[in-house]
N, C-alpha and C positions, 0 to 999 in steps of 0.2 A: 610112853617110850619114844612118841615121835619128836616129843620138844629135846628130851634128852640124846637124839643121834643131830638135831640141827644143834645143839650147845656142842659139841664133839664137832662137829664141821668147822662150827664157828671158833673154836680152839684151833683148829687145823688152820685156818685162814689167820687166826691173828699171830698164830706161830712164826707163819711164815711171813708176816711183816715185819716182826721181830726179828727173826733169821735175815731177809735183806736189812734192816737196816742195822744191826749186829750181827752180822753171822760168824765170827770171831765169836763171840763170849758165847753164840749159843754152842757152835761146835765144840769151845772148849769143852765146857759140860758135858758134853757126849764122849767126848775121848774113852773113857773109861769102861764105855757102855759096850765098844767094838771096833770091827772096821769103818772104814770111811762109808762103808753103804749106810750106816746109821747117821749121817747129817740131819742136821737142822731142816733144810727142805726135804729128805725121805721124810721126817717122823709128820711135817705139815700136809706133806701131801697123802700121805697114809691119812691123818686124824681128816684132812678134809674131805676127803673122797667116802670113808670108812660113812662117817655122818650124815654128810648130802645124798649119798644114793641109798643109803639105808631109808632114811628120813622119804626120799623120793618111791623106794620102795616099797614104803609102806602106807603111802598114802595111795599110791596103784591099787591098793585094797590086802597086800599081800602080810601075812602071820610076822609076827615076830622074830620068829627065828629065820623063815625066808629073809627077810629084811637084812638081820646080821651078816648072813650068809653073803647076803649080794654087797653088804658093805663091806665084810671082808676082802670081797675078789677084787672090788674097788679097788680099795686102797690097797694092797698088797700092789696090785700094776701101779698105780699111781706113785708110790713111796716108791717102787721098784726103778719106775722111771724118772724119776726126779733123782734119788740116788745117783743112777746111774751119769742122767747130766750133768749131774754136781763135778759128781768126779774127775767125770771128761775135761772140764771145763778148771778145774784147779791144775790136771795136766799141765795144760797149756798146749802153746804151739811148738815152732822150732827157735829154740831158744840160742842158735847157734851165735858167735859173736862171728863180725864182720870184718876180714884178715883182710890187710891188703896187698899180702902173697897173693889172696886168690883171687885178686881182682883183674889180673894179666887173663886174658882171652873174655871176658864177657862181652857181649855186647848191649850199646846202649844206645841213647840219643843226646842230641845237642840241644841242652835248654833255653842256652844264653853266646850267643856269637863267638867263634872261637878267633882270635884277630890271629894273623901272621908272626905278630913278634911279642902274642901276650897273653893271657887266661880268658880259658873263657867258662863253662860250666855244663857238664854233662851230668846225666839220669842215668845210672845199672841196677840191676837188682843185684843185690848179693845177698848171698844165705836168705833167701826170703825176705829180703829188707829192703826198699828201696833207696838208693842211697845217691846222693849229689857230690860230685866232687868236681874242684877245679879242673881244668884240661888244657894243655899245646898238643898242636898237632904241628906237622911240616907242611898245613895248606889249609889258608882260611875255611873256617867252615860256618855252615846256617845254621840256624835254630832247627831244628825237627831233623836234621839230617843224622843218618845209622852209622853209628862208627862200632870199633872195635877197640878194648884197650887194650895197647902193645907194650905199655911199659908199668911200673909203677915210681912216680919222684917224688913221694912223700906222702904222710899218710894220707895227707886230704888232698891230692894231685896226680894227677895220670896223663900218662902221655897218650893220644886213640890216632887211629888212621879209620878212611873213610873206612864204610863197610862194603867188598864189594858183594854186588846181588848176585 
């Protein structure tokens, strides 16, 4: 019984090499089976954990059915938890796109020297993104220096003034 819960592990483990490097074709297969708690990394990490601490279980000296038992509560958290980061993780983040209506009031810095009569290049975050865009100001500026953008002239250009502290 103990080769056969380490064969079950080792299913578990090759699933889930399978699953990273297809995890499209294995998920598709699953579609059918339920929710998204049923991916390709739940079912790997259920079969590996299920196997390995059963297997580990039973070599502590412990019965057969102890052994099941403890590979069940295994893999149940294990599946449980991978599940769960799967899904987190297909989420995503903030997927907001980058307006440059709402670029007026952020503040940023000066990447690249902003000359008196010409572009220069500033750093803002917007929406969670960092983003570089051309800049004039009405007064030369440094590199590392905190502005503010006051205007928006196009989409990849902004008008900033210093920032005051």
């Amino acid at each position: 019984m103990q080769v056969t819960l380490l064969v079950i592990g080792g299913v578990g483990i090759a699933l889930l090499l399978v699953s990273l490097v297809l995890g499209d074709v294995v998920d598709g297969l699953l579609d059918s089976v339920g929710p998204d708690a049923f991916s390709g990394l739940a079912i790997a990490g259920f079969l590996a954990a299920f196997g390995f601490v059963g297997a580990l279980t039973m070599n502590a000296g412990a019965s057969g059915g102890v052994a099941v038992l403890a590979g069940v509560v295994a893999g149940v958290a294990a599946g449980a938890g991978a599940g769960y980061a799967s899904s987190r993780l297909m989420q995503g983040g903030d997927e907001a796109t980058v307006r440059s209506s709402g670029l007026v009031g952020l503040r940023g810095t000066v990447v690249e020297p902003v000359p008196d009569d010409g572009y220069g290049m500033v750093s803002v975050v917007a929406s969670g993104h960092i983003t570089r865009l051309n800049a004039r100001a009405d007064e030369p500026l440094r590199s590392g220096t905190a502005v503010v953008v006051t205007a928006v002239l196009s989409p990849t250009s902004v008008m900033v003034s210093r920032q005051e502290s």
